[in-house]
PyMOL Python script that loads the backbone (N, CA, C, O; Angstrom):
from pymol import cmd

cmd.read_pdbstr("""\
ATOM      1  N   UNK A   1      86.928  46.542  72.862  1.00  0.00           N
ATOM      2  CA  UNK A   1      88.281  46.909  73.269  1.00  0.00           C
ATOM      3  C   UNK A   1      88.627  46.132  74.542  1.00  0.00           C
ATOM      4  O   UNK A   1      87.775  45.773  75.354  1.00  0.00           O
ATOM      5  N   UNK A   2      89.756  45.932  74.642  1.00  0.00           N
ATOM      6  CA  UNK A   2      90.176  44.957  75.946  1.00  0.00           C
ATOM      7  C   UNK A   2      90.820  45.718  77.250  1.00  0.00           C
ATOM      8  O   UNK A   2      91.188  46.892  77.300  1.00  0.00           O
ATOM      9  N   UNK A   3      90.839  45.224  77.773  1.00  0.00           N
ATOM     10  CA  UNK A   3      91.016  46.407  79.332  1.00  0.00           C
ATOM     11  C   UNK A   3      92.523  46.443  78.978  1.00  0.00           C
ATOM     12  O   UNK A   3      92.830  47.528  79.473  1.00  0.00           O
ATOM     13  N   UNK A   4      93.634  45.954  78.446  1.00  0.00           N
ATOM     14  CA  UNK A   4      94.756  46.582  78.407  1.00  0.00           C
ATOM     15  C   UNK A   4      94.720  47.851  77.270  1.00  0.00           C
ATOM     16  O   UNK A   4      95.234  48.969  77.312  1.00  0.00           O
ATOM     17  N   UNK A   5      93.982  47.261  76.358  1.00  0.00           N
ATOM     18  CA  UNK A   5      93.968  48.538  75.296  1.00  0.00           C
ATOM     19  C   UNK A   5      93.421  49.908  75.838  1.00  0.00           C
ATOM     20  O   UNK A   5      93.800  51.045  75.559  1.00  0.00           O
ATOM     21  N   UNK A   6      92.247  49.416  76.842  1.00  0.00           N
ATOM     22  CA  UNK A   6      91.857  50.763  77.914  1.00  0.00           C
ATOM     23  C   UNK A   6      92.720  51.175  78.652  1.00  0.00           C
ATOM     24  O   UNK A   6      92.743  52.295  79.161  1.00  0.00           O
ATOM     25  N   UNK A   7      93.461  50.374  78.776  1.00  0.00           N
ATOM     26  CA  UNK A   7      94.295  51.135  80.286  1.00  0.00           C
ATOM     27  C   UNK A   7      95.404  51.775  79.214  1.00  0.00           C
ATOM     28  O   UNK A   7      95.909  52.892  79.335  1.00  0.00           O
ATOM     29  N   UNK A   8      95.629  50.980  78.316  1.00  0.00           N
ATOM     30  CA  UNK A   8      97.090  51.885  77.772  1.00  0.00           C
ATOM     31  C   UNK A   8      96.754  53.220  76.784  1.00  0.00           C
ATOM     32  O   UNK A   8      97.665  53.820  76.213  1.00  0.00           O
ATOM     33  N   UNK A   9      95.655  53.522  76.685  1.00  0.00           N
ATOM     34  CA  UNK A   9      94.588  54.509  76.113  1.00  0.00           C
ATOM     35  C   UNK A   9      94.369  55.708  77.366  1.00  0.00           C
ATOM     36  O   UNK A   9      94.559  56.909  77.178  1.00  0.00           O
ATOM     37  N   UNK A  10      94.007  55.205  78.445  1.00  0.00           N
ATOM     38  CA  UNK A  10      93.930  56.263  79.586  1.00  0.00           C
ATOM     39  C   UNK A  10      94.891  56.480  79.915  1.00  0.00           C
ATOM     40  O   UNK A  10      94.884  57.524  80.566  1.00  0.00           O
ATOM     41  N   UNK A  11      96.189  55.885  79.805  1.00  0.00           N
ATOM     42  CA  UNK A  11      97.757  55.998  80.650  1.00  0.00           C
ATOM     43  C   UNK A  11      98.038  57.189  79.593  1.00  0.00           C
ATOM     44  O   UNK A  11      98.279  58.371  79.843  1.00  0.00           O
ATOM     45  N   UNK A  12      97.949  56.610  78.474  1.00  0.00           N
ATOM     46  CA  UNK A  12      98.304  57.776  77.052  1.00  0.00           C
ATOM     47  C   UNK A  12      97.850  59.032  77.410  1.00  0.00           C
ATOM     48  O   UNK A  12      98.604  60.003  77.476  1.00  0.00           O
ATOM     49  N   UNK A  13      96.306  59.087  77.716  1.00  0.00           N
ATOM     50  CA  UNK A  13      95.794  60.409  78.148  1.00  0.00           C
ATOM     51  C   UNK A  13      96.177  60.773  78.953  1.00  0.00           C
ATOM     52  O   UNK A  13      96.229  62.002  78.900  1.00  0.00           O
ATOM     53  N   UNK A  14      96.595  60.310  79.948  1.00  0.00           N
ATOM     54  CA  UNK A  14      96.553  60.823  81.523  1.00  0.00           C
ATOM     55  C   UNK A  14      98.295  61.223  81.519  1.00  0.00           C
ATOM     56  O   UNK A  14      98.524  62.298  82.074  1.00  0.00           O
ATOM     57  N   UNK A  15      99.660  60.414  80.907  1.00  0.00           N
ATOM     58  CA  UNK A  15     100.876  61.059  81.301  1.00  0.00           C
ATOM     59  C   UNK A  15     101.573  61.191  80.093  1.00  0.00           C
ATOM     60  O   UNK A  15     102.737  61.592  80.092  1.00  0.00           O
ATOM     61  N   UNK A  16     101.024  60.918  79.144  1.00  0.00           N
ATOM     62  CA  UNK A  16     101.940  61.508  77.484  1.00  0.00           C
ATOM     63  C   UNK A  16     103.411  60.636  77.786  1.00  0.00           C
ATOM     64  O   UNK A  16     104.521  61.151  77.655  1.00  0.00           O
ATOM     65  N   UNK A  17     103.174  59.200  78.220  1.00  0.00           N
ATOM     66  CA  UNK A  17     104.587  58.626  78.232  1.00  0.00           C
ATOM     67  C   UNK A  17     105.495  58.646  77.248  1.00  0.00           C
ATOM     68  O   UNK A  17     105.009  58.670  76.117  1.00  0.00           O
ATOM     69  N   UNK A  18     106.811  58.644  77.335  1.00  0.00           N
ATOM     70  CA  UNK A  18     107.517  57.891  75.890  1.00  0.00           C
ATOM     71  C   UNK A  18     108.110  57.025  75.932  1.00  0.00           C
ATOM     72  O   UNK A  18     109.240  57.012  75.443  1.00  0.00           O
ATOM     73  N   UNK A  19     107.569  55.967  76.535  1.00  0.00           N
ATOM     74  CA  UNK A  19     107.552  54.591  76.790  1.00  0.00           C
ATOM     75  C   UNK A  19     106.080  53.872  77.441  1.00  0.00           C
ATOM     76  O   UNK A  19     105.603  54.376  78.457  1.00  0.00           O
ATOM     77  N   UNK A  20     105.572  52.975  76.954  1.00  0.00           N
ATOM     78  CA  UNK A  20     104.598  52.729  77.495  1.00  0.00           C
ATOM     79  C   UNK A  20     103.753  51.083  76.764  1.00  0.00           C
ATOM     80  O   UNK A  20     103.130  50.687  75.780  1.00  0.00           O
ATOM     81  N   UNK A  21     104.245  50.671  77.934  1.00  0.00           N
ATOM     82  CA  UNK A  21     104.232  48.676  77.737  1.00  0.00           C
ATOM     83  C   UNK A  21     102.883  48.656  78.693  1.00  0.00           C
ATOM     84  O   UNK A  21     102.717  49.371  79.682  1.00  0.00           O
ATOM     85  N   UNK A  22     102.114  47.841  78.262  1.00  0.00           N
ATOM     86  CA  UNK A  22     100.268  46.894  79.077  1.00  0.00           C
ATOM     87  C   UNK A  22     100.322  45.820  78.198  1.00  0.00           C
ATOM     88  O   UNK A  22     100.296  45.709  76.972  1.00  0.00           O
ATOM     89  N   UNK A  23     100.437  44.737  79.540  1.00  0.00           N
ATOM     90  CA  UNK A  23     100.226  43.355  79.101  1.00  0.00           C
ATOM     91  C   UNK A  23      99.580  42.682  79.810  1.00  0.00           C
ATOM     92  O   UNK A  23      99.782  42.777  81.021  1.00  0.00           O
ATOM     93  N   UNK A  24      98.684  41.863  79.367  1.00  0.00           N
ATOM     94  CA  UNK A  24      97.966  41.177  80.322  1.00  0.00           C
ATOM     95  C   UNK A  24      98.189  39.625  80.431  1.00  0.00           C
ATOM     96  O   UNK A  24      98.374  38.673  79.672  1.00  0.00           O
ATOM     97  N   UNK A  25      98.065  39.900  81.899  1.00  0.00           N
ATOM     98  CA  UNK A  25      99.469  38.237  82.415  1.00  0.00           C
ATOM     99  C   UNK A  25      98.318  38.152  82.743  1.00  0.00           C
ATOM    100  O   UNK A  25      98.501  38.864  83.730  1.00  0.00           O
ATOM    101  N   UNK A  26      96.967  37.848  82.825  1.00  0.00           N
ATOM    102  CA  UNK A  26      95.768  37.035  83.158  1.00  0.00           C
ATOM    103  C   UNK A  26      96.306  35.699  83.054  1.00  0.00           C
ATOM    104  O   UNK A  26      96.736  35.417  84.173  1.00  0.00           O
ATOM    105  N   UNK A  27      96.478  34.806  82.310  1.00  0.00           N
ATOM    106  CA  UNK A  27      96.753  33.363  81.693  1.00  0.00           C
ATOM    107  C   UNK A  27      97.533  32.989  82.981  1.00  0.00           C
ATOM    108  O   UNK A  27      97.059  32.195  83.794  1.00  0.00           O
ATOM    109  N   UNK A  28      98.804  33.611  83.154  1.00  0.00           N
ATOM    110  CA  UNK A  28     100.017  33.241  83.770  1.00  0.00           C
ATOM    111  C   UNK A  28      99.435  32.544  85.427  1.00  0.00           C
ATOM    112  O   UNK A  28      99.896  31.531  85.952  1.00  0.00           O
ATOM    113  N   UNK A  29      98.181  33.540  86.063  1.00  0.00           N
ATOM    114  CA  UNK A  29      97.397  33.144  87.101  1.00  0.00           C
ATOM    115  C   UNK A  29      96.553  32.772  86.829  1.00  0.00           C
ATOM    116  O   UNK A  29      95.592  33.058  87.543  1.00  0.00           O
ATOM    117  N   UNK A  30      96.368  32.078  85.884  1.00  0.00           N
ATOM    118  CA  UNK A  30      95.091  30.869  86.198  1.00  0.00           C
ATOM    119  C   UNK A  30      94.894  30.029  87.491  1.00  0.00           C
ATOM    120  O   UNK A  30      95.741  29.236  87.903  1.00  0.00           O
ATOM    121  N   UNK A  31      94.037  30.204  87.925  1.00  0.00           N
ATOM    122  CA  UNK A  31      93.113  29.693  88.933  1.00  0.00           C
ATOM    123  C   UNK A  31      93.696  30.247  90.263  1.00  0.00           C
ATOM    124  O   UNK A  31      93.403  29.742  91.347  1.00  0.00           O
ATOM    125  N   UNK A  32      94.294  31.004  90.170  1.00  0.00           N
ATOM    126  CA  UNK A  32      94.625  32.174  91.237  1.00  0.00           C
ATOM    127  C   UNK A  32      93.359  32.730  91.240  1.00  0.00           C
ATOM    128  O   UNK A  32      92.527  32.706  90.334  1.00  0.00           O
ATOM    129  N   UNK A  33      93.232  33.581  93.101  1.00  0.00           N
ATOM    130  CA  UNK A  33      92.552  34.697  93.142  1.00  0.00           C
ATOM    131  C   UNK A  33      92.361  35.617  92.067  1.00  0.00           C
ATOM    132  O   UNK A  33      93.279  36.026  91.356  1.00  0.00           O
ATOM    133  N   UNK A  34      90.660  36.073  91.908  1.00  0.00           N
ATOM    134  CA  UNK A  34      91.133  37.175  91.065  1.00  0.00           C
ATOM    135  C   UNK A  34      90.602  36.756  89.489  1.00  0.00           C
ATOM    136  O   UNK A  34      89.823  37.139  88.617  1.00  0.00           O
ATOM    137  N   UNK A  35      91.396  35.907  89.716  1.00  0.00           N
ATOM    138  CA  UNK A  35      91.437  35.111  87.668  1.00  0.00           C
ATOM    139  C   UNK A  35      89.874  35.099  87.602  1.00  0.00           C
ATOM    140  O   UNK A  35      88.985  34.744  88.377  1.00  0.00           O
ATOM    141  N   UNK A  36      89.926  35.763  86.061  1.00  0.00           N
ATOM    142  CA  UNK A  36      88.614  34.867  85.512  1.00  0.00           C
ATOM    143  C   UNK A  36      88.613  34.610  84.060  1.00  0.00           C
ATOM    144  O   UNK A  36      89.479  35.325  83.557  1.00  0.00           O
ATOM    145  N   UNK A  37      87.853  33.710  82.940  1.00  0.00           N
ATOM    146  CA  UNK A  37      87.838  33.533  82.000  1.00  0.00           C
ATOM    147  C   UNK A  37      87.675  34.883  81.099  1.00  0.00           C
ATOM    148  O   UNK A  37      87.038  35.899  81.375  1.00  0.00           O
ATOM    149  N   UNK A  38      88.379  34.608  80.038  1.00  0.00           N
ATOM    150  CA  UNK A  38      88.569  35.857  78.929  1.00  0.00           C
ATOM    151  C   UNK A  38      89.644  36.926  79.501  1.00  0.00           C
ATOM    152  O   UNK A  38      89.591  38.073  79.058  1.00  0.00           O
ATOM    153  N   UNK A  39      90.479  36.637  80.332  1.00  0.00           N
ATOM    154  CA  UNK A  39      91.696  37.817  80.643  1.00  0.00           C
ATOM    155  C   UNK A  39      91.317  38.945  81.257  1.00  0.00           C
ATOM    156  O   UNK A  39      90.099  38.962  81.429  1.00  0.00           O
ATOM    157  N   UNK A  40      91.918  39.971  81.686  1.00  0.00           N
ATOM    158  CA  UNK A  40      91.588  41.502  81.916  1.00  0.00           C
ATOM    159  C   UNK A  40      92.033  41.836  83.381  1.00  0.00           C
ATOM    160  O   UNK A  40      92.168  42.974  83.832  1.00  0.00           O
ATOM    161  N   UNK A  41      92.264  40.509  84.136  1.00  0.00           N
ATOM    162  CA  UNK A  41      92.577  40.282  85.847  1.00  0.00           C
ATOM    163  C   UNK A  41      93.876  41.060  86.031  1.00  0.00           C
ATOM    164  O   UNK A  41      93.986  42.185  86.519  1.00  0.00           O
ATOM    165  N   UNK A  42      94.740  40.355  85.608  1.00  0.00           N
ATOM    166  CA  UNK A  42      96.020  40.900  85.854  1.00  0.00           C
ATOM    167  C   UNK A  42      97.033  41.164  85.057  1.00  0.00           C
ATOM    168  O   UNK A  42      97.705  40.325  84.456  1.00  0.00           O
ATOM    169  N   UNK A  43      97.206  42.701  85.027  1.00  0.00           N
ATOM    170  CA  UNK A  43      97.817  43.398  84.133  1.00  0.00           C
ATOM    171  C   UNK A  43      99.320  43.927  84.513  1.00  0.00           C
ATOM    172  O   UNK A  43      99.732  44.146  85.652  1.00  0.00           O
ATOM    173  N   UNK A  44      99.822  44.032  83.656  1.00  0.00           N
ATOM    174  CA  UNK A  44     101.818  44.513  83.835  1.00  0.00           C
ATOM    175  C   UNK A  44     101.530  46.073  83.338  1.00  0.00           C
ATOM    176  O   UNK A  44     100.517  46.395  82.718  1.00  0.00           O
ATOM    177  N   UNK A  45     102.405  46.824  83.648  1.00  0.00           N
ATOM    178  CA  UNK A  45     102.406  48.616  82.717  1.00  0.00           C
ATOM    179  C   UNK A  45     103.907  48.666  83.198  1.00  0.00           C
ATOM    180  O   UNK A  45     104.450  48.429  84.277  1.00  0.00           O
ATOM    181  N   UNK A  46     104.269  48.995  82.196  1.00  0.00           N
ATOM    182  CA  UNK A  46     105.483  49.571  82.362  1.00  0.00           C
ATOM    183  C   UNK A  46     105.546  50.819  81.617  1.00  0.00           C
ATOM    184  O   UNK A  46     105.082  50.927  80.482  1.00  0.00           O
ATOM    185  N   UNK A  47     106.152  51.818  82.288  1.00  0.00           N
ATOM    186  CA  UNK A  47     106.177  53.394  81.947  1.00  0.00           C
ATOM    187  C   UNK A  47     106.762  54.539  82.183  1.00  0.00           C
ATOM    188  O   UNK A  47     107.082  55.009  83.276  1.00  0.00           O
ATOM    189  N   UNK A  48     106.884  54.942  81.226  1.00  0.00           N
ATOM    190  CA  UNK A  48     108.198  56.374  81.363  1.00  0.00           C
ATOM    191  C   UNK A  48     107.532  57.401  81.269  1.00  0.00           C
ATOM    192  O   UNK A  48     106.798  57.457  80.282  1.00  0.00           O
ATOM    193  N   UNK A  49     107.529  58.051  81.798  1.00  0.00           N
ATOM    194  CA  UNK A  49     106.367  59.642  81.855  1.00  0.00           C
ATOM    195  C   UNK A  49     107.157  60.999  82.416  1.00  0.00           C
ATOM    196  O   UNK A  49     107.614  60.699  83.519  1.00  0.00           O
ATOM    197  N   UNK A  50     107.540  62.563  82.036  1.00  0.00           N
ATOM    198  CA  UNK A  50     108.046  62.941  82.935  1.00  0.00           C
ATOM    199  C   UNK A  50     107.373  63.229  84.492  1.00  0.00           C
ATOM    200  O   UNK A  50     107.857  63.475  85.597  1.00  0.00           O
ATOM    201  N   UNK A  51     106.023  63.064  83.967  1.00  0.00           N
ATOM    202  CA  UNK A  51     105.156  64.032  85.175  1.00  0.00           C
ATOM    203  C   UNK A  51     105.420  63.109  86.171  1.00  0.00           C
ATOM    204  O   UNK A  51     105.688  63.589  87.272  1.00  0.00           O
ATOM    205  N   UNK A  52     105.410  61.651  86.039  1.00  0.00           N
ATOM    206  CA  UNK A  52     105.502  60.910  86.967  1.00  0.00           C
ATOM    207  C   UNK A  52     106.854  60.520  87.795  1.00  0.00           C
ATOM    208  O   UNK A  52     106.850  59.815  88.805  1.00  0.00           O
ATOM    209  N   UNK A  53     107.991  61.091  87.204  1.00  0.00           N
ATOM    210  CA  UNK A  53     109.982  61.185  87.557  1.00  0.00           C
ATOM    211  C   UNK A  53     110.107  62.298  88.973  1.00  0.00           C
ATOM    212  O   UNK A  53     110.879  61.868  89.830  1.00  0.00           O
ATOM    213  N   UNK A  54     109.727  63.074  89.161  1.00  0.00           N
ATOM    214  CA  UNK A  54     109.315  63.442  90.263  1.00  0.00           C
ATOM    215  C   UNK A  54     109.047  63.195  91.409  1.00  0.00           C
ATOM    216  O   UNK A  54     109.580  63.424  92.495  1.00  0.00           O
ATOM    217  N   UNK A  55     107.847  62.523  90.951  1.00  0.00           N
ATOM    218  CA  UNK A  55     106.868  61.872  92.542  1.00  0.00           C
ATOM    219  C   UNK A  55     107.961  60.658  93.318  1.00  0.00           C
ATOM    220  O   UNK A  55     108.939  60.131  92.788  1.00  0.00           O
ATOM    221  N   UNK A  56     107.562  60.484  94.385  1.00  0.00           N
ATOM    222  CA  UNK A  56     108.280  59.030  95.010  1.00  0.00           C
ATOM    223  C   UNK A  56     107.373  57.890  94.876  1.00  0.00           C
ATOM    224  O   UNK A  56     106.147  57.974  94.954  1.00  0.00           O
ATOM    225  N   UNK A  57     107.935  56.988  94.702  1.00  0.00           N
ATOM    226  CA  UNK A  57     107.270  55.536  94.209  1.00  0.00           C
ATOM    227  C   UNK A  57     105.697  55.521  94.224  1.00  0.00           C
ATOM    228  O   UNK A  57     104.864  55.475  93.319  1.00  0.00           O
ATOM    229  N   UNK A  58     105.576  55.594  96.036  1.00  0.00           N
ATOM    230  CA  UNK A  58     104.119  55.428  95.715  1.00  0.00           C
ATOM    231  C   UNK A  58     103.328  56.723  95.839  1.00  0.00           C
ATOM    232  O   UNK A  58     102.231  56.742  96.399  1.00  0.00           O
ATOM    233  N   UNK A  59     104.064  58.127  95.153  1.00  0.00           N
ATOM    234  CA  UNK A  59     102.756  59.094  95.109  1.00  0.00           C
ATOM    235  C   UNK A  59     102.775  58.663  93.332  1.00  0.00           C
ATOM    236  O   UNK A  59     101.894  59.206  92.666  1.00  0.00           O
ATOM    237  N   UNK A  60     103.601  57.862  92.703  1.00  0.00           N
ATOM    238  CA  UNK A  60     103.515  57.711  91.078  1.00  0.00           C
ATOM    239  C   UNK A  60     102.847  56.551  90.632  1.00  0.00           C
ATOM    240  O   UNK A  60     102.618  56.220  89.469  1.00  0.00           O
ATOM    241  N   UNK A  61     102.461  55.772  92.034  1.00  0.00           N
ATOM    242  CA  UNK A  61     101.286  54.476  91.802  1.00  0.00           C
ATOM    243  C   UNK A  61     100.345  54.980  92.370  1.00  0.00           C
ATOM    244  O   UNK A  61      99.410  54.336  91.895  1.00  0.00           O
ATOM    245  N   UNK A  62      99.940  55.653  93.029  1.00  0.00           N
ATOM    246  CA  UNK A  62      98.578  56.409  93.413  1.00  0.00           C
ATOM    247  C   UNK A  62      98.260  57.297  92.314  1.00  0.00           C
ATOM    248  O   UNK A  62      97.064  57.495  92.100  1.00  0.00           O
ATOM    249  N   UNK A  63      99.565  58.162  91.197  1.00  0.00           N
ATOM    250  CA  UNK A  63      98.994  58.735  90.084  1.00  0.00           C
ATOM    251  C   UNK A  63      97.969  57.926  89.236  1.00  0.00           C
ATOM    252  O   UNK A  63      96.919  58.199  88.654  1.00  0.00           O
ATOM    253  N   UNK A  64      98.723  56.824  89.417  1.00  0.00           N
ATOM    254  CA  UNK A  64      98.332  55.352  88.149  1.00  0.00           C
ATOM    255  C   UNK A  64      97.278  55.067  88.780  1.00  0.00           C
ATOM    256  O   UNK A  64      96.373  55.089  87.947  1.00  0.00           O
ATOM    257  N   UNK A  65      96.836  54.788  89.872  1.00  0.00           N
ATOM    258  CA  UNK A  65      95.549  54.349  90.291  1.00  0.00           C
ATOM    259  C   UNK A  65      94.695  55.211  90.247  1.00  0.00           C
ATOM    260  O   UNK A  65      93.555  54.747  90.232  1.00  0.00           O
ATOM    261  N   UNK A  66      94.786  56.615  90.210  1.00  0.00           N
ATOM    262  CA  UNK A  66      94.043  57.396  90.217  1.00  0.00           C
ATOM    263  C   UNK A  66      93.340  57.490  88.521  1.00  0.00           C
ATOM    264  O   UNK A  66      92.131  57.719  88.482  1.00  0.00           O
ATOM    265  N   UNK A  67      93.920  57.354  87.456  1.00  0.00           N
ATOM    266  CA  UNK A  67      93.808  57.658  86.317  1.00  0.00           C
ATOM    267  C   UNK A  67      93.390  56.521  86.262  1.00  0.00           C
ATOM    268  O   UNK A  67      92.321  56.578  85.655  1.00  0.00           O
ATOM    269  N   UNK A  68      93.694  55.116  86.652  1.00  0.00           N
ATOM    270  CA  UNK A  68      92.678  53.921  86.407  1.00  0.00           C
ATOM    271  C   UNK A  68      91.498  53.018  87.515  1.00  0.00           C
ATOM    272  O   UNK A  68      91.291  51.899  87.986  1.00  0.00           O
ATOM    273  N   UNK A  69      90.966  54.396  87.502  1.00  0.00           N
ATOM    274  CA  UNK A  69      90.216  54.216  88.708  1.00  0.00           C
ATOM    275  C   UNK A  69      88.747  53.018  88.153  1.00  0.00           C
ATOM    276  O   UNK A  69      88.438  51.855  88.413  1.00  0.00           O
ATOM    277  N   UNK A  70      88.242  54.009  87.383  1.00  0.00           N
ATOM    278  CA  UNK A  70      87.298  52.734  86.606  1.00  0.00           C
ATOM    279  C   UNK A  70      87.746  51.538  86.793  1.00  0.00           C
ATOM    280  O   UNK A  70      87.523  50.847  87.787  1.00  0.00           O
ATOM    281  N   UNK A  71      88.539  51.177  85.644  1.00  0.00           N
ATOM    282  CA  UNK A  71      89.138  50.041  85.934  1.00  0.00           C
ATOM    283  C   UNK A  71      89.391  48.787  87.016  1.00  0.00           C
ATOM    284  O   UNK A  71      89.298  47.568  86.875  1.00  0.00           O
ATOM    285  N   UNK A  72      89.767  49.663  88.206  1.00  0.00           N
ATOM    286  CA  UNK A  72      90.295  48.947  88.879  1.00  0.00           C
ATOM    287  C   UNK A  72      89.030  48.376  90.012  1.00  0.00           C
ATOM    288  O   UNK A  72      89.046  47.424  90.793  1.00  0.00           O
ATOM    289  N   UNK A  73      87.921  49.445  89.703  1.00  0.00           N
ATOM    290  CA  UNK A  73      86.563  49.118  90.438  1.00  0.00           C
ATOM    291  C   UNK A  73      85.191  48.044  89.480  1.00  0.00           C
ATOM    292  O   UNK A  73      84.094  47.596  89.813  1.00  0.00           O
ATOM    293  N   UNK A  74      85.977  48.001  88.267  1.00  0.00           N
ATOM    294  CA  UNK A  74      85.319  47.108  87.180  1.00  0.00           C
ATOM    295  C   UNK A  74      86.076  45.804  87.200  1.00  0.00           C
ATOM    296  O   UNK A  74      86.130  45.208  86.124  1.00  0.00           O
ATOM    297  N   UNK A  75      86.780  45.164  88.441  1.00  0.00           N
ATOM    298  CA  UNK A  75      87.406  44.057  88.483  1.00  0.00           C
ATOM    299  C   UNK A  75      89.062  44.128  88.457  1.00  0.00           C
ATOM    300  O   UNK A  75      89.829  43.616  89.273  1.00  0.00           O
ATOM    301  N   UNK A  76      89.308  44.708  87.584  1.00  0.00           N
ATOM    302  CA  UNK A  76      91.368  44.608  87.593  1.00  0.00           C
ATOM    303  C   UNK A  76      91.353  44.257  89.170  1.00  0.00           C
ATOM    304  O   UNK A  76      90.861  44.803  90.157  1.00  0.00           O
ATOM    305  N   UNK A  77      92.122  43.090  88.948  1.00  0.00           N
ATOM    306  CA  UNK A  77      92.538  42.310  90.156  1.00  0.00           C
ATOM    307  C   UNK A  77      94.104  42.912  90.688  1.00  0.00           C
ATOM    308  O   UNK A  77      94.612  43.402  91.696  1.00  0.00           O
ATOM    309  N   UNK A  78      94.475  42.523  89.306  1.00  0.00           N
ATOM    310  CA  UNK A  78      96.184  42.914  89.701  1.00  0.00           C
ATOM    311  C   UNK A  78      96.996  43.704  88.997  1.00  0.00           C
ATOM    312  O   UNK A  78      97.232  43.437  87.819  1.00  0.00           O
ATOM    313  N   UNK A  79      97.505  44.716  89.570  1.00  0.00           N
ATOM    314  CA  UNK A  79      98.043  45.754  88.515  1.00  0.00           C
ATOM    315  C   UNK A  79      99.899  45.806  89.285  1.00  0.00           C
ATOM    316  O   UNK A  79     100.154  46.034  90.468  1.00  0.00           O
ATOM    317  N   UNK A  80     100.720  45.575  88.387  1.00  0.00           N
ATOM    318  CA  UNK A  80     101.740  45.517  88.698  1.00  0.00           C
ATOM    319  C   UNK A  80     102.747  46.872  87.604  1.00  0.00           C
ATOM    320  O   UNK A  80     103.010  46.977  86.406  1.00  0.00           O
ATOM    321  N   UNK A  81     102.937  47.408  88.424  1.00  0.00           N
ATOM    322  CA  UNK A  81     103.482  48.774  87.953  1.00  0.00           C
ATOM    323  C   UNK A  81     105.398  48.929  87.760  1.00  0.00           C
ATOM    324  O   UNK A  81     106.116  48.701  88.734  1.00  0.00           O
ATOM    325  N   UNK A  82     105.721  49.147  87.023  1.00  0.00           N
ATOM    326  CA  UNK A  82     107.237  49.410  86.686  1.00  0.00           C
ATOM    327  C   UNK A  82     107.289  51.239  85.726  1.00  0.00           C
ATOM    328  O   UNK A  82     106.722  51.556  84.681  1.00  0.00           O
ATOM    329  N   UNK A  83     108.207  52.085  86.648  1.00  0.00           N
ATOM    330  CA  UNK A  83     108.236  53.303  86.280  1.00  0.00           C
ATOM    331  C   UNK A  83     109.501  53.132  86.161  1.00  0.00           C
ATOM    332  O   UNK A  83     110.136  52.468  86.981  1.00  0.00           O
ATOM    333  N   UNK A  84     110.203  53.879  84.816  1.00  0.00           N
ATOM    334  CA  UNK A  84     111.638  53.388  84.615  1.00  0.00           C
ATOM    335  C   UNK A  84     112.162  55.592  84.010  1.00  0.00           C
ATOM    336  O   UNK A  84     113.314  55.889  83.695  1.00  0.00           O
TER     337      UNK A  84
END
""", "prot")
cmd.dss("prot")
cmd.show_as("cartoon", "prot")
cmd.util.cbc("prot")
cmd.orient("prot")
């Protein structure tokens, strides 16, 4: 399984979005910080959740970091977040 399919698997678990985009822009930073061969560096999420409409910006990216905590200590370089 590929770390976007993980992350959009734990996002699923963690806020029951009804919207919910993971893409991985690894390629786009090649030879940037971070980058490494086979993808998984730097990831996009875009997401609609109610639990998360509430919070202010960044207590709803500290939700997201919190739920992809693995992740983000298994390398994810770059996580770029859009809550709509």
């Amino acid at each position: 399984m590929t770390r976007a399919n993980r992350i959009k698997t734990q996002l699923e678990s963690h806020f029951q979005p009804t919207r919910l985009d993971v893409i991985d822009e690894s390629e786009a930073h090649h030879g940037h910080a971070g980058w490494r061969e086979g993808g998984g560096t730097h990831i996009a999420v875009t997401i609609d959740a109610e639990e998360l409409k509430p919070l202010s910006r960044v207590a709803a990216h500290r939700a997201i970091y919190s739920a992809l905590g693995q992740e983000l200590s298994d390398g994810l370089h770059a996580l770029r977040i859009t809550i709509v």
